[in-house]
C-alpha positions in Angstrom: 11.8 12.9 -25.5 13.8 11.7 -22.5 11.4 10.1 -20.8 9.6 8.8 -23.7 12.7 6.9 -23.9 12.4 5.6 -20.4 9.2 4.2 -20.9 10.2 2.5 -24.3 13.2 0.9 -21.9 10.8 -0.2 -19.1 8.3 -1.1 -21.2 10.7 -3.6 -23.2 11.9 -4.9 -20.1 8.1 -5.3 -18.8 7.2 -7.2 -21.9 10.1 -10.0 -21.3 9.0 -10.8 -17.8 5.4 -10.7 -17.9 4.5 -13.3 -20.6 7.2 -15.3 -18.2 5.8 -18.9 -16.0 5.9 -18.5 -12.4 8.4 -20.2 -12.0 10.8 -18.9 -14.3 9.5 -15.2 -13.1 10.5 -16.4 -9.8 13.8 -17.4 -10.8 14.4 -13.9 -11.8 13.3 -12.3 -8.9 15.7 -14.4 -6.5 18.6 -13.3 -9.2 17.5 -9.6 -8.8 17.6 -10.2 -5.0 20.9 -11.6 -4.9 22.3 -8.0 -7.0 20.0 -5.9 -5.3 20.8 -7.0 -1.7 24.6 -8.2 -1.7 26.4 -6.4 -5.0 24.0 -2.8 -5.3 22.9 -2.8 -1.4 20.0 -1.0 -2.5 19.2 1.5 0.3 20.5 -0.7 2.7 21.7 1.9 5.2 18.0 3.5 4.6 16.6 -0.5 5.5 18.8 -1.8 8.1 19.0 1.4 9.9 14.7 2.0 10.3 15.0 -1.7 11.3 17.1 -1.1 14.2 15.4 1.8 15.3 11.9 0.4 15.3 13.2 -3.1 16.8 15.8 -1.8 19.3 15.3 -5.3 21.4 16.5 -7.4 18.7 20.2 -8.4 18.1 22.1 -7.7 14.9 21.6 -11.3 13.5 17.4 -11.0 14.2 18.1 -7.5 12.3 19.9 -9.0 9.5 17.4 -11.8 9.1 14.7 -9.5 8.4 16.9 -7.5 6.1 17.7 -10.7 3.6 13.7 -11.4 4.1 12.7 -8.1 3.2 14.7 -7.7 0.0 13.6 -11.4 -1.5 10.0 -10.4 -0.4 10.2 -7.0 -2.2 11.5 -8.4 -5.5 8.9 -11.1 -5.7 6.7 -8.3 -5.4 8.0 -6.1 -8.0 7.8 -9.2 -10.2 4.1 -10.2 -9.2 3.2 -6.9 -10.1 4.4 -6.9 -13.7 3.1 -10.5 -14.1 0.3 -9.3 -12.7 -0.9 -7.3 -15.6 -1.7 -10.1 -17.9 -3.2 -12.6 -15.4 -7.2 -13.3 -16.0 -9.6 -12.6 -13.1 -10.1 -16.4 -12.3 -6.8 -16.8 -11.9 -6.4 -13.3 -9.9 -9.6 -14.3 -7.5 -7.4 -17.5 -6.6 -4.6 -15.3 -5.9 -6.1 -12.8 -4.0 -8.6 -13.7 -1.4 -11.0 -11.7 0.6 -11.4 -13.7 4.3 -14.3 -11.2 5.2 -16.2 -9.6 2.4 -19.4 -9.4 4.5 -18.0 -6.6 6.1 -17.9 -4.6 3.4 -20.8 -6.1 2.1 -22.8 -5.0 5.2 -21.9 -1.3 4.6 -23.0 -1.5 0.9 -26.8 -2.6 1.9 -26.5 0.1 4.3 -26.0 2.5 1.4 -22.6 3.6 3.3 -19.2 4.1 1.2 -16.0 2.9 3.1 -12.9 5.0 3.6 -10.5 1.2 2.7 -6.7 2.4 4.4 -3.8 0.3 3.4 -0.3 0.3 3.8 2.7 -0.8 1.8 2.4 -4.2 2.8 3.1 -7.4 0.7 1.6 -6.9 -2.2 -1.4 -4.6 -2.8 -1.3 -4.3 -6.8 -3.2 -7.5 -6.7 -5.8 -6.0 -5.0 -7.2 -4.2 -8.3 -9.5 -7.8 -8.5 -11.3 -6.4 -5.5 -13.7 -4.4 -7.8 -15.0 -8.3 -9.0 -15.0 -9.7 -5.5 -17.0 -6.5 -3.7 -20.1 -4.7 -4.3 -18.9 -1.4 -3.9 -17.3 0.5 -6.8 -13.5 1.0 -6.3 -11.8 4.6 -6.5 -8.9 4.5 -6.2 -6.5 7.4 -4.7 -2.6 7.3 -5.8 0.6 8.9 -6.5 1.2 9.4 -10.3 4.4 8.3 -11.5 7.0 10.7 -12.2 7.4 9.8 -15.8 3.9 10.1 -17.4 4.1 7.4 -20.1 4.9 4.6 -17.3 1.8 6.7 -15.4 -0.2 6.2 -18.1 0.6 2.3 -18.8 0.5 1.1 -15.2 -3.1 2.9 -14.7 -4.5 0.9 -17.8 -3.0 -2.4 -15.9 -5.1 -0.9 -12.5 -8.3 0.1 -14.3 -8.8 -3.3 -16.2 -11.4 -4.8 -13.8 -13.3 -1.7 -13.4 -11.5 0.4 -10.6 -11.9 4.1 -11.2 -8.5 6.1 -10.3 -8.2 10.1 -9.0 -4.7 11.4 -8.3 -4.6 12.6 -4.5 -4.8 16.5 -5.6 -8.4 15.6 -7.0 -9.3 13.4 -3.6 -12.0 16.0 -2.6 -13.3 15.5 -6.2 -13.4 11.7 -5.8 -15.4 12.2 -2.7 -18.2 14.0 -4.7 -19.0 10.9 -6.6 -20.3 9.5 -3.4 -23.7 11.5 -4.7 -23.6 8.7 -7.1 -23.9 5.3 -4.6 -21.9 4.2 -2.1 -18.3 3.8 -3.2 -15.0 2.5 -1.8 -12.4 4.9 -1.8 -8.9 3.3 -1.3 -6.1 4.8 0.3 -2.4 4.1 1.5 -1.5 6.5 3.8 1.3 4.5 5.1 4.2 6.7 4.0 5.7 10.3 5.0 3.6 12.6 4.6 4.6 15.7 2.0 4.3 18.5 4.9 5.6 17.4 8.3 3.9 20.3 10.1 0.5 19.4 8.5 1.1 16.2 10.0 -0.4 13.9 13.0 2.6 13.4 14.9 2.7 10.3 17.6 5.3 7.0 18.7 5.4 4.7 16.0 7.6 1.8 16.3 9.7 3.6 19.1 10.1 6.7 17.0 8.5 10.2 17.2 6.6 9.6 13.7 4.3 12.4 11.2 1.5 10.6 10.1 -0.8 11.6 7.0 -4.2 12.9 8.8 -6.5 14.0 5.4 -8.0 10.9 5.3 -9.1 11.2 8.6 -10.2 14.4 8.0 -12.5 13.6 4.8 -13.8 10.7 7.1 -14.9 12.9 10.1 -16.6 15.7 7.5 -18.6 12.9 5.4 -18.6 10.9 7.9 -17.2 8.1 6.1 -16.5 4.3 7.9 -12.7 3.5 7.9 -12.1 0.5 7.2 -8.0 -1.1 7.5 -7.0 -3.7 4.8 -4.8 -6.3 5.8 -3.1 -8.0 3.4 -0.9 -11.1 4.1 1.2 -13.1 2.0 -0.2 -17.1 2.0 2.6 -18.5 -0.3 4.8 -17.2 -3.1 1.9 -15.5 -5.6 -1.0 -15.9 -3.1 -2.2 -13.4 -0.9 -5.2 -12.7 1.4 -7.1 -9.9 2.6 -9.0 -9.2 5.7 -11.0 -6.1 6.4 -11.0 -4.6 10.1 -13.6 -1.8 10.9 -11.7 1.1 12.5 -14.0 3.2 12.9 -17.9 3.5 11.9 -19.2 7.0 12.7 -15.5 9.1 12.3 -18.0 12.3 13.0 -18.2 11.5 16.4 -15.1 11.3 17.0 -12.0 13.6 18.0 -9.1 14.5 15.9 -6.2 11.7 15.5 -8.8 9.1 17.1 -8.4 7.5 13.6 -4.7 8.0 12.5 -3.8 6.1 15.8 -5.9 3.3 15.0 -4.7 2.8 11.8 -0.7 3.5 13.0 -0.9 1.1 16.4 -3.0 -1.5 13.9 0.0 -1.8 11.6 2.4 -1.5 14.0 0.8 -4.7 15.4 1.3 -6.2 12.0 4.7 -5.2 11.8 5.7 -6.4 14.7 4.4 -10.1 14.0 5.9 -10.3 10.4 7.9 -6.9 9.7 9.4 -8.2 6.1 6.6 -7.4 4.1 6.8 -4.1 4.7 8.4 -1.2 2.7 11.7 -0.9 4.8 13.1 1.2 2.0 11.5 4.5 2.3 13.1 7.1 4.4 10.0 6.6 6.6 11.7 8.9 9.5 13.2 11.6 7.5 11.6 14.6 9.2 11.6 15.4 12.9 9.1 17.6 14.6 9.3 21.4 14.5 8.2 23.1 17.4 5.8 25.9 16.9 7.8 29.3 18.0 6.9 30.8 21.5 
């Protein structure tokens, strides 16, 4: 009942900003910034301290700049994403643009599904219009919410253009569609993963970092091609996306080969324009166990 009652309340909330103008929905987000960053500090010690640590050379102002950036960034995206439920596909292809979809497009004549790795950059929701703009059928391979009435409601938003979704615990059953054509199966595997000692550890952004390695590992036994999406914000509410081939035979190669890619391929990214990112998450919570003598 409880959480039937949490749905009703985000789901009356949702209503009164997604039928909102950009502009106005805009407005909003800059007032949710302004509570979220200087009256609720909203996991500020959680942001500002992974900032220092992962940019040790900059000074406190260049650290507090990215702070202030990062929360406006991340409640535009929270807004984009409710808005983004009742926007048409014309008006989501102008929104969301692929730079290189002959990449991908390459693959598909070769009768090749694509392993498509993201991270928790800018704003990915958008990218459910990728099952118009690509010839691959989407599956995609999430985290359910908690509360399984707000599960239940955002998946009907992410299925509307034809995506297919598989909780991770059913990922090895997503990979036995492939029998069926040549799919994309997208991933973020950007976060920490759920066991640290099942993890790919390596230096990330100055720290010693666990990494999530099972999409490296499905890669390597289907021999999938990993693909990294890079999504960058343009302008407020426009975003593009450019696809960079990691790796194209992941049988042939040796374990973490891929996981490194992917990590020193965002860290790159980061390190250009680190805002966009999801600064929030206790990214660095575990530290490495050694294994006993």
């Amino acid at each position: 009942m409880l959480k039937r009652l949490e749905f009703l309340a985000v789901y009356l909330l949702l209503h009164l900003f997604r039928f909102m103008p950009f502009p106005l929905l805009y407005a909003f987000s800059r007032f949710a910034y302004l509570v979220a960053y200087y009256v609720a500090g909203y996991r500020k010690k959680v942001v500002t301290t992974n900032l220092k640590n992962s940019f040790p050379e900059k000074s406190p102002a260049e650290i507090n700049e990215i702070t202030r950036k990062f929360y406006r960034n991340f409640c535009d995206v929270l807004a984009e994403t409710i808005k983004g439920s009742t926007l048409s596909e014309s008006s989501l292809k102008k929104r969301f643009v692929a730079l290189n979809p002959e990449l991908l497009d390459d693959l598909f004549h070769q009768n090749k599904s694509v392993i498509l790795v993201g991270a928790h950059y800018a704003n990915s929701e958008w990218g459910k219009i990728l099952s118009r703009q690509q010839k691959h059928p989407i599956i995609v391979i999430y985290s359910p919410f908690m509360n399984k009435y707000i599960d239940q409601y955002y998946n009907r938003s992410r299925v509307k253009f034809g995506m297919k979704l598989f909780p991770y615990e059913k990922t090895l059953r997503a990979f036995n569609e492939m029998k069926h054509g040549p799919y994309i199966f997208l991933m973020g595997v950007d976060q920490r993963p759920f066991d640290p000692r099942n993890a790919w550890w390596m230096t990330f952004l100055n720290q010693d970092t666990p990494c999530h390695k099972g999409y490296e590992q499905i890669a390597r036994k289907f021999n999938v091609p990993v693909v990294y999406s890079d999504i960058q914000r343009v302008k407020k509410g426009y975003y593009t996306i450019r696809y960079i081939l990691l790796c194209e035979e992941p049988a042939k190669t040796d374990e973490g080969f891929i996981v490194t890619l992917f990590m020193q391929t965002l860290e790159k990214i980061l390190k250009n324009k680190p805002e966009d990112w999801l600064w929030s998450h206790n990214r660095w919570k575990y530290q490495r166990v050694s294994d006993p003598v």
